[in-house]
N, C-alpha and C positions, 0 to 999 in steps of 0.2 A: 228124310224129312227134316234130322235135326237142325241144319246149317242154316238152309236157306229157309226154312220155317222161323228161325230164331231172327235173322238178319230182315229178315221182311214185318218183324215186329219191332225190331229195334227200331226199322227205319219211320213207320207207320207210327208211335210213340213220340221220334225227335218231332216228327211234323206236328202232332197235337201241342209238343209244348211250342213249338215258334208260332202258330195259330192263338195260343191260349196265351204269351208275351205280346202280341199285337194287339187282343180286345183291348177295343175303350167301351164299349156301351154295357152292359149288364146285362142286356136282354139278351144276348148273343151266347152267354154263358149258360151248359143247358143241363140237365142231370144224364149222368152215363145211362145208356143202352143197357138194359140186362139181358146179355146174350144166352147164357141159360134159359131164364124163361120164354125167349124168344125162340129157342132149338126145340124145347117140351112144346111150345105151341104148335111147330111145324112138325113135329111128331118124328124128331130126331132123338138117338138115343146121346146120352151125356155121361161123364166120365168124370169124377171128380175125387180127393180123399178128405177123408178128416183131417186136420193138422192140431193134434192134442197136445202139442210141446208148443213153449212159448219163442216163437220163433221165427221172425219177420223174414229171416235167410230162408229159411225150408219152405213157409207159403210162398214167397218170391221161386224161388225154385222149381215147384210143382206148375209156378204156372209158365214159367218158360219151357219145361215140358212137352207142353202143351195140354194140359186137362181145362175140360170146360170151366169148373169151378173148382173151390177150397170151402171146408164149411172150417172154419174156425171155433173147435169146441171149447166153448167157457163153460160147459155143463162138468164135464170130468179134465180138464186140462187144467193146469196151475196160472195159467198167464193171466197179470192184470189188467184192468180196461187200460191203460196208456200204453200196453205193450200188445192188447188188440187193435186198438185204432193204429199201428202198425204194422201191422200184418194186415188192415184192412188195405192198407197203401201199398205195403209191398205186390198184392194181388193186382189192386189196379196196375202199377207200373208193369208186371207182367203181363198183361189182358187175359187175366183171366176172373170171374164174378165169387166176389165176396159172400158168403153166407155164414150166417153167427149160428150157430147151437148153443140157448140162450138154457139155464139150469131154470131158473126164475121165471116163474110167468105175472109177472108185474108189469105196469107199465110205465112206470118211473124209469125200473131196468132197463127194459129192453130197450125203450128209447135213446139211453145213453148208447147204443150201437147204434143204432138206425143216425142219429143226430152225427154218428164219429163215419158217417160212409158206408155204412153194411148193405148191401143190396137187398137182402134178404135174412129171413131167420128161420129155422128149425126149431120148435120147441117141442120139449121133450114129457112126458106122461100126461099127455090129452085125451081125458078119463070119459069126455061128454060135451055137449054141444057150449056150455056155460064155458066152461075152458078154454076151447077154440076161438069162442067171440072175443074172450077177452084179448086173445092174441092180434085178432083181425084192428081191436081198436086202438090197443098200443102203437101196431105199425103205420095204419092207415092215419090220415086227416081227415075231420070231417071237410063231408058229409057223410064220408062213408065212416071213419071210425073216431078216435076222439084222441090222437095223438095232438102234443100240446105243438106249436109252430115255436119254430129255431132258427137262426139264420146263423148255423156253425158251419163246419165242413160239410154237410150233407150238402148246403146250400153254396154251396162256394164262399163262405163268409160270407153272408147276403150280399154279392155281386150277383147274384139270377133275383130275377124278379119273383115275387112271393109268391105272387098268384101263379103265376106261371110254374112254381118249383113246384108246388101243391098239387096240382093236377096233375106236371109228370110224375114225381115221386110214386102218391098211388096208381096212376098207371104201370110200373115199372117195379114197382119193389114185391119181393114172393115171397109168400107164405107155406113153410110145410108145416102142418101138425104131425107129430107122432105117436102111432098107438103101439101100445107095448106091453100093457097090461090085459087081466082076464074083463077087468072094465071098461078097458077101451074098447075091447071086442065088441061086450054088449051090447055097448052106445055106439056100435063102428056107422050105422047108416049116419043117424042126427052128425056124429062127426063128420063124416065124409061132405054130407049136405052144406055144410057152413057156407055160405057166401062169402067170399074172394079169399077163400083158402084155396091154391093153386095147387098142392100136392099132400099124401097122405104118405109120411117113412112109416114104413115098418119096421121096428127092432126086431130080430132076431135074436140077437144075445137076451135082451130081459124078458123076449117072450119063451125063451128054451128056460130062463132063472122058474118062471114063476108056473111053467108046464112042470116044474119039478126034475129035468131034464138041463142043467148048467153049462152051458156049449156047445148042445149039440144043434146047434144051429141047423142044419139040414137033414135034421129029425125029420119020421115022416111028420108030425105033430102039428110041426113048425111051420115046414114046407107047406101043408095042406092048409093052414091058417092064413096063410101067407099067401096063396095063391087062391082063392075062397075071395078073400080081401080086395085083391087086387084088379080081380075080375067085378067087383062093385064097385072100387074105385074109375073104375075105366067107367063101366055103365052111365056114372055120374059124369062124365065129362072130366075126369081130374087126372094129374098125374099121380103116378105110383115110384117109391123110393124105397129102397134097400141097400144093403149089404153087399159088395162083389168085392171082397179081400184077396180073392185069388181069382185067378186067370178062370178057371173052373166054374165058381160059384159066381161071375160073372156073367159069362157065356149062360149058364144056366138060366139065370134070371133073364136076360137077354131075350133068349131064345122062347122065353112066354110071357115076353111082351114087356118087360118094364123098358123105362128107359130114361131113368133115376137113379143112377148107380152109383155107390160113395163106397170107396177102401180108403183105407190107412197109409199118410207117409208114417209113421213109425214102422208098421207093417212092414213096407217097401226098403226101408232101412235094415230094418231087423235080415227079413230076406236076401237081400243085396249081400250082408256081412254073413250070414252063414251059408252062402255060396262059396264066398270068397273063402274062408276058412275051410270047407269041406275041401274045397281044390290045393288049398295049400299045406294042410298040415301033416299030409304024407310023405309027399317032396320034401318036405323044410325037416322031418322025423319029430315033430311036435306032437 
């Protein structure tokens, strides 16, 4: 897969940019494709990790890989907005879709991503249906929600026409909410309901914190919440997102039905390196 997968993106890339050096007209210039939400609609499973380190090289990375997405976490990661709005570009140039894990649920904030490229957001403890809409109106423009108009990078530095950005944009940009608390639960249906919330993540890690249970993510507790959940989330028409850190817990999820699936490059890193050391440190006598 690697070579010729990689080399059939390099090449598909040069052509956008001698394409995108040739426009003269404005109109011509359009908002990217969210291939993500486009695979969840066609009822494909997706592949993507977190990238918690501020780190333009490792999202660029992951997406030459090949994973469908990156969600770029500004909820728990250190990286500042000028050093996300590069890691939102490194993604593009890889092809792979952008998605922010936004800690804030404002709309001042989030907008500063959505405005720097972000195809989509993940927002994180969506307690009830008040919460979700605020999300929906952040990202969206009216008439659907009440983000303010920009003509920065989202827009090609207003080289796309306004009206025209407006209508792709909310067509194109995805919505997850995330339930993670014993309130989300409660509120899980009104949540799920939200109109143009495209997927509902599941945390596992703070739903194993606040079962009183701290890691153990595939607790029956957890599991059972989680697939409970998920199976209303389907009923409603929506996608379902989790957790597949490991090959394992992957497959698992997989195999009843998400197909929403977000691990860790640190994880992958972490991993990688204590393979490597597990094989070397008996030979070497370390």
């Amino acid at each position: 897969m690697g070579f010729t997968k990689l080399r059939r993106r390099v090449f598909s890339f040069s052509q956008y940019q001698v394409v995108a050096i040739s426009l003269t007209h404005a109109e011509h210039v359009r908002v990217n494709k969210n291939t993500l939400k486009q695979k969840l609609n066609q009822g494909k499973t997706t592949i993507g990790p977190f990238v918690g380190l501020p780190s333009p090289a490792m999202t660029e990375t992951m997406g030459w890989m090949g994973f469908d997405f990156v969600v770029i976490d500004c909820e728990h990661g250190p990286m500042d907005y000028e050093t996300a709005e590069h890691m939102i570009r490194a993604a593009e140039l890889s092809g792979t879709t952008a998605i922010m894990r936004i800690g804030l649920n404002e709309q001042q904030h989030i907008q500063r991503y959505m405005d720097a490229g972000a195809a989509g957001v993940m927002i994180p403890l969506i307690n009830n249906a008040a919460d979700g809409k605020k999300v929906v109106d952040a990202v969206k423009y009216p008439p659907i929600g009440k983000r303010g108009a920009f003509a920065g990078r989202n827009a090609r530095f207003g080289l796309q026409d306004m009206a025209e950005y407006i209508k792709e944009s909310n067509d194109e940009t995805f919505i997850s909410l995330q339930i993670e608390t014993p309130e989300g639960i409660e509120n899980a249906d009104e949540i799920i309901a939200i109109e143009y919330a495209d997927a509902i993540f599941l945390g596992p890690g703070d739903l194993s914190v606040n079962f009183g249970i701290p890691g153990q993510t595939m607790s029956d507790k957890v599991v059972d919440s989680i697939q409970d959940l998920h199976e209303r989330i389907t009923a409603a028409g929506k996608h379902t997102g989790t957790l597949g850190v490991t090959v394992e817990q992957t497959l698992f999820w997989h195999e009843r039905g998400v197909k929403w699936l977000v691990s860790s490059a640190p994880k992958f890193m972490q991993s990688g390196a204590a393979a490597y050391l597990a094989g070397v440190k008996g030979p070497l006598g370390l």
